[in-house]
N, C-alpha and C positions, 0 to 999 in steps of 0.2 A: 676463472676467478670464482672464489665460492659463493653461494649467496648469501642475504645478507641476513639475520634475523627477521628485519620486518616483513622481505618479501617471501619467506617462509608463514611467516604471523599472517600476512594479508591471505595469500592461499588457502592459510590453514579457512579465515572466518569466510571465507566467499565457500568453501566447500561446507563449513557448519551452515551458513544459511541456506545453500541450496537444497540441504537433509533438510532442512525447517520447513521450507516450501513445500517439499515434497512430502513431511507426512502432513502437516496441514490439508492442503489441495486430498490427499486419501480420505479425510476427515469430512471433504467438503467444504473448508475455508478458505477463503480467500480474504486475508487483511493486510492491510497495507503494513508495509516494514516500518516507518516512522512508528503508524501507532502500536506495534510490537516491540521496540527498544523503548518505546518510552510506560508503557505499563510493566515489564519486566525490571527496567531501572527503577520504580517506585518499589517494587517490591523486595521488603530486606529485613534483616533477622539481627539482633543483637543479645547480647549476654548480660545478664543483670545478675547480682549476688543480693542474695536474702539472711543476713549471716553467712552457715556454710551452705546452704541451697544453693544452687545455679540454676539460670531459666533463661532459655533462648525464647524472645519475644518476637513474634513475625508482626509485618504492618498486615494491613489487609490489603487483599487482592481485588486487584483494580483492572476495569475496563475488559479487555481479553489476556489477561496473562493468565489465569485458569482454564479458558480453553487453549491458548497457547502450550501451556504444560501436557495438560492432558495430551496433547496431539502427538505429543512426541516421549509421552509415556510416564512423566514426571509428576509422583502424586507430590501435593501440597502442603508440606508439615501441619500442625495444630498451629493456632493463634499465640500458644503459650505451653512451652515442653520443661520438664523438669531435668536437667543433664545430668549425669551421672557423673 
């Protein structure tokens, strides 16, 4: 039988947090998973129109989702970017 989506899905994210750990712990961090889904869930980007402007607006960066990022090589857009 083949498998199913999900348990491909579920493999997929136990193999993405195992890479998370591990450049983490290279880093010297050690933070609990709770408080890493939930500073990464607060952080988020939306698109505003100025006329014809566009501008993706970021919240601010909360708790360890900044070292979080960084550890796994992911710079942190600006507060407020002008789109093309």
């Amino acid at each position: 039988m083949p498998r199913s989506r999900g348990t491909c899905s579920a493999f997929l994210a136990l193999v993405l947090m195992d890479e998370l750990k591990r450049c983490l712990k290279r880093r010297g961090r050690d933070f609990e998973w709770n408080d890493i889904r939930r500073d990464l869930e607060a952080l988020c980007e939306v698109e505003v129109w100025d006329g014809a402007q566009r501008y993706a607006l970021r919240t601010p960066v909360q708790g360890i989702a900044g070292k979080t990022l960084q550890a796994v090589g992911v710079s942190i857009p600006p507060s407020v970017r002008l789109m093309a």
